[in-house]
C-alpha positions as CSV (number, residue, x, y, z in Angstrom):
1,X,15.9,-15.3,57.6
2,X,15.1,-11.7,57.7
3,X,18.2,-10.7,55.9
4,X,16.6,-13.2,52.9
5,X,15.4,-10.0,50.7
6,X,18.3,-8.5,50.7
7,X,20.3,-11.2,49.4
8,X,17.6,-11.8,46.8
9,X,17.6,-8.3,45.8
10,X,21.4,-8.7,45.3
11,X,20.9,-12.2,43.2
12,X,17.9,-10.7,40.9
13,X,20.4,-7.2,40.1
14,X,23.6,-9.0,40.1
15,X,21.6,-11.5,37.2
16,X,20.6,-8.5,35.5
17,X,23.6,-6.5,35.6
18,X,25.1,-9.5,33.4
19,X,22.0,-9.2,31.3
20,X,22.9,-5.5,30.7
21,X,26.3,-6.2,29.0
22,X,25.4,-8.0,26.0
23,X,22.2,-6.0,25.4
24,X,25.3,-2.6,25.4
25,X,27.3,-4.6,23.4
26,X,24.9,-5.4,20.5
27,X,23.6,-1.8,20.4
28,X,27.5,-0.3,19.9
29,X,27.9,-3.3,17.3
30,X,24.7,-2.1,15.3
31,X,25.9,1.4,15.5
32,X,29.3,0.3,13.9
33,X,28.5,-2.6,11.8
34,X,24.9,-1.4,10.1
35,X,25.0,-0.2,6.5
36,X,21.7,1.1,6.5
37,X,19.8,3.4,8.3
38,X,17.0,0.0,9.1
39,X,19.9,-1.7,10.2
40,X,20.8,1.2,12.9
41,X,17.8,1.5,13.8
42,X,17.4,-0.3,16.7
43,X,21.4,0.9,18.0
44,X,20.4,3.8,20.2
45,X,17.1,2.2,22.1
46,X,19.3,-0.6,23.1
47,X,22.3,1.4,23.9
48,X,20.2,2.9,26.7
49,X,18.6,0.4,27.6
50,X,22.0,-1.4,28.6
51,X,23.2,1.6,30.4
52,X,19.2,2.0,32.1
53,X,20.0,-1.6,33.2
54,X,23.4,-1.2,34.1
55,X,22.9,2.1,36.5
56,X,19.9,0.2,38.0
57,X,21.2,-3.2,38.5
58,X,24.3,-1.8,40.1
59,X,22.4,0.6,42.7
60,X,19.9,-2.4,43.5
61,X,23.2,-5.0,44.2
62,X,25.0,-2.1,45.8
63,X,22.1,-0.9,48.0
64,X,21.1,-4.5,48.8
65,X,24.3,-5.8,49.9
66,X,26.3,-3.0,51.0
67,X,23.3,-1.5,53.0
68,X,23.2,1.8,51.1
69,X,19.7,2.9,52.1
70,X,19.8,6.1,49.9
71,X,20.8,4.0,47.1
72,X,18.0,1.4,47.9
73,X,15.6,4.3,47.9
74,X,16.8,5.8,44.4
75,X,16.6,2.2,43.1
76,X,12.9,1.8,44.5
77,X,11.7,5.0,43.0
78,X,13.2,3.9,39.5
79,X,11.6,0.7,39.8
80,X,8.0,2.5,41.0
81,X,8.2,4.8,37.9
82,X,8.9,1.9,36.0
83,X,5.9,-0.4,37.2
84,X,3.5,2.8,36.6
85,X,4.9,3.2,33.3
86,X,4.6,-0.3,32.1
87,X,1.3,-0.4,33.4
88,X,0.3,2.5,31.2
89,X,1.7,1.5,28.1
90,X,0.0,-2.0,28.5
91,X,-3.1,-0.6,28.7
92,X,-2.5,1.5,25.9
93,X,-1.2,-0.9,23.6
94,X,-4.3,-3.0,24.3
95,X,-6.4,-0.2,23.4
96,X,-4.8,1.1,20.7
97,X,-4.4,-2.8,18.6
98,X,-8.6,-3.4,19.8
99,X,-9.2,-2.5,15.9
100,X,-9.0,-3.9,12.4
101,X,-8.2,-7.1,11.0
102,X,-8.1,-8.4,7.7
103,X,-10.8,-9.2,5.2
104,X,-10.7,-12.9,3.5
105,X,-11.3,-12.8,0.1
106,X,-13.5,-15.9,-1.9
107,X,-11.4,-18.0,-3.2
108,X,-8.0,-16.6,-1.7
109,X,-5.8,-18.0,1.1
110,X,-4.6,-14.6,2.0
111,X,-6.5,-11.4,3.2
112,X,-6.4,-7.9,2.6
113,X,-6.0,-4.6,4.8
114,X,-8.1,-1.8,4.4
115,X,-6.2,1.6,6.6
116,X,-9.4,2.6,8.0
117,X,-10.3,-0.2,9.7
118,X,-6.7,0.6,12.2
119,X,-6.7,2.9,15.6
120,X,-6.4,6.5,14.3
121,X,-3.5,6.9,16.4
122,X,-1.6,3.9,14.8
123,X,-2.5,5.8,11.3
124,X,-1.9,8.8,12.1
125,X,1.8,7.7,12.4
126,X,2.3,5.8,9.4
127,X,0.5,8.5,7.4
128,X,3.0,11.1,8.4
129,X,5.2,11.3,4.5
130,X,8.2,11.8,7.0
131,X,7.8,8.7,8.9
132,X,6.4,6.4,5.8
133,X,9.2,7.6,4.0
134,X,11.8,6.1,6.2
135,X,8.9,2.8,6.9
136,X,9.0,2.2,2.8
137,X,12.9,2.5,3.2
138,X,13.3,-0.5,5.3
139,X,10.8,-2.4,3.5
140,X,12.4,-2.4,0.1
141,X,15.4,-3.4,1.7
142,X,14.3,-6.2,3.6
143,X,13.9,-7.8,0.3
144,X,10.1,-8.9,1.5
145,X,8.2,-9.5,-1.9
146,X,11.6,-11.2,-3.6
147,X,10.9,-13.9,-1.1
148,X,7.2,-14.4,-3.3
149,X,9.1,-14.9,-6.2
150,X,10.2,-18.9,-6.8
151,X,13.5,-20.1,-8.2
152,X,12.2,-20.3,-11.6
153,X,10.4,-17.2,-11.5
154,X,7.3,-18.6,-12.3
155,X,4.5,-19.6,-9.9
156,X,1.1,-21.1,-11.8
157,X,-1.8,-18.4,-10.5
158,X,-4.1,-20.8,-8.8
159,X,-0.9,-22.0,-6.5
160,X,0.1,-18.2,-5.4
161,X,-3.8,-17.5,-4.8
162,X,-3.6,-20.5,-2.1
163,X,-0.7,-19.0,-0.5
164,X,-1.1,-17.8,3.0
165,X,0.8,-14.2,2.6
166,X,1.9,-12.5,5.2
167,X,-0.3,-9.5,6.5
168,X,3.1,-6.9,4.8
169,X,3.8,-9.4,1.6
170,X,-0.6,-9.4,0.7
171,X,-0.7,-5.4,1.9
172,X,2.6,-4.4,-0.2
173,X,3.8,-6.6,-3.0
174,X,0.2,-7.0,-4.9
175,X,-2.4,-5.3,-6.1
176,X,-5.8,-5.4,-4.3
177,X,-8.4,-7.9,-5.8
178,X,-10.9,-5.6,-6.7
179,X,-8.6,-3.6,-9.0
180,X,-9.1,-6.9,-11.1
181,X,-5.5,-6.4,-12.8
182,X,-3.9,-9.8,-14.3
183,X,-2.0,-11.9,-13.2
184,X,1.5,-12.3,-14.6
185,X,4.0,-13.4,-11.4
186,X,3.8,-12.8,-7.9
187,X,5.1,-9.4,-8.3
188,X,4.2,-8.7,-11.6
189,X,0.6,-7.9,-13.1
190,X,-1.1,-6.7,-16.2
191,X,-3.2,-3.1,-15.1
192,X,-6.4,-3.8,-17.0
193,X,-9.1,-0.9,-17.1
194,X,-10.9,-1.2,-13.7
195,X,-14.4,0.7,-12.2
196,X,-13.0,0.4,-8.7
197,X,-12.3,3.7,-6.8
198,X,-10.0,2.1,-4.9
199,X,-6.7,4.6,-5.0
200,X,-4.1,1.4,-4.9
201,X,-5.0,0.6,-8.6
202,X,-3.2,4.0,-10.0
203,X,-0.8,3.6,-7.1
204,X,0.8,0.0,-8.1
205,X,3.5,-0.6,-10.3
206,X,5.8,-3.5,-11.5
207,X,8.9,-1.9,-10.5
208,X,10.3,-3.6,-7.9
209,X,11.6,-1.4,-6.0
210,X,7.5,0.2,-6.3
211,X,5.3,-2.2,-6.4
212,X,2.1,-0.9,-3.9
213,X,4.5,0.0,-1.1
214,X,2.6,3.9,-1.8
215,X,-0.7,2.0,-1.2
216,X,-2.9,2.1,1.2
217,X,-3.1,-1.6,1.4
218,X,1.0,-1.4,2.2
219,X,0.2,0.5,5.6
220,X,-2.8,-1.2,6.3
221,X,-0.8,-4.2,6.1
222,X,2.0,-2.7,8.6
223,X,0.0,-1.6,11.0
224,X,-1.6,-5.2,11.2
225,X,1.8,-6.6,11.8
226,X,2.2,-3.9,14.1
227,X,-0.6,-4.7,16.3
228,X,-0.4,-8.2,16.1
229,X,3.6,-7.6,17.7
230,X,2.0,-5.2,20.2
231,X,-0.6,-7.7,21.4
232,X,2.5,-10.0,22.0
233,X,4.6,-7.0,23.5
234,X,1.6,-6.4,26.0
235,X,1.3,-10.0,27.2
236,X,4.8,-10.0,27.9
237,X,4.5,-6.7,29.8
238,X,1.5,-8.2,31.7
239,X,4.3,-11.1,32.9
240,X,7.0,-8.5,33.2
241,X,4.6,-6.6,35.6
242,X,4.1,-9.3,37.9
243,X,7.7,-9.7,38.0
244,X,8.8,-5.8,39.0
245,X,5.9,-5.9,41.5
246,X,7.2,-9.0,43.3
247,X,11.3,-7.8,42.7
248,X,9.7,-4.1,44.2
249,X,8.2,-6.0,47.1
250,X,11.3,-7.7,47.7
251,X,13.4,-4.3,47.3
252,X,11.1,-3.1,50.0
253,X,11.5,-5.3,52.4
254,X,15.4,-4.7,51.8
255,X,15.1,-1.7,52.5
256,X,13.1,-1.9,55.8
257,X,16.2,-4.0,57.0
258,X,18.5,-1.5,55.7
259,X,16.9,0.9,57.8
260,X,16.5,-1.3,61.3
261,X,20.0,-1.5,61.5
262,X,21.1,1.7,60.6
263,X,18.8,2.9,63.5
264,X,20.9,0.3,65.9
265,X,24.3,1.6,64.4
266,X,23.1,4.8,65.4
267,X,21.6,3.6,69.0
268,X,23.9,1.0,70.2
């Protein structure tokens, strides 16, 4: 019974060794099938992450069920580190999403973003022309306000004001309501003289590769789809936490038996 940690130590790394594999795999795949620099985007995080897995997993199993104290110990300080910095970034995802949310609007099924109403930090970073430049990118290529547009191209006004837009599609692929601009399609509206200082009105245009994805309203819009994800992400983290703390317990113990019978190797 005592040896019961060290097997499960084994089980939980030996499970995520084979866990590792096809997480490496799709990150060499994106790296050699993506077109785009949004599609490759996502290659090199999970790259290391499969290796990160890989390295751990195996000194965990190897440690466990070979008895490889030192490599036991190396695998508990990897986990520690890890623990703490989960734990951090938990707690600063949940501080950093605590602000804005969008505004309904009478008469609207949708709402709008306003940026100011976002965490500084989150701004800060989609306000940076180098990183909104590549953030715009990705956007227009992801084809999100084409979806707006119906078969026929033509969607009566009263029917796309009851739609229930997503926080990106009401942010970046129309004009905000107080510019007052006319309604012509989804994606396509008459600029009518407006009093509203609002800097989205000069900023929107019909093009569609243009539209109001240089608004405002476009990264408000992001960064409320950003922190709605994170909120998810941090939940998740709070479960993932509980998990690492109970595998680290277990690793523990494993390595307390490691240690007991090295010491009656050594004193027979």
């Amino acid at each position: 019974m005592v040896r019961i940690s060290n097997n499960l130590v084994g089980i939980l790394n030996f499970i995520t060794f084979l866990l590792s594999i096809p997480i490496l795999a799709g990150g060499v795949w994106l790296s050699r099938q993506g077109t785009s620099e949004c599609e490759r985007f996502l290659d090199r995080p999970l790259i290391a992450l499969g290796v990160f897995l890989m390295i751990v997993s195996l000194a965990g199993l190897i440690g466990a069920c070979c008895r490889v104290s030192w490599l036991l110990w190396v695998y508990l300080l990897v986990m520690f580190l890890l623990i703490l910095l989960l734990f951090c970034f938990t707690i600063f995802a949940f501080v950093v999403t605590n602000k804005g949310a969008g505004e309904k609007v009478s008469g609207k099924g949708y709402k709008e973003y306003r940026l100011g109403d976002y965490s500084d930090w989150l701004r800060k970073r989609v306000e940076s022309e180098k990183n909104w430049k590549k953030i715009r990118s990705c956007l227009v290529d992801s084809k999100v306000c084409k979806s707006l547009i119906d078969d026929n191209g033509i969607t009566p006004r009263d029917e796309f004001y009851n739609r229930h837009l997503s926080s990106i599609q009401s942010g970046c692929c129309k004009p905000s309501t107080d510019c007052n601009f006319t309604y012509v399609t989804p994606t396509n509206w008459t600029k009518t003289p407006t009093t509203s200082t609002n800097p989205d009105c000069n900023a929107w245009e019909n093009d569609q590769n243009i539209l109001c994805y240089n608004c405002q309203s476009c990264k408000a819009g992001l960064l409320d789809n950003i922190k709605s994800d994170w909120k998810k992400v941090a939940v998740l983290n709070v479960i993932f936490l509980v998990f690492l703390i109970i595998v680290y317990s277990i690793g523990c113990c494993a390595f307390r038996n490691n240690r007991h019978d090295n010491s009656w190797k050594r004193y027979p």
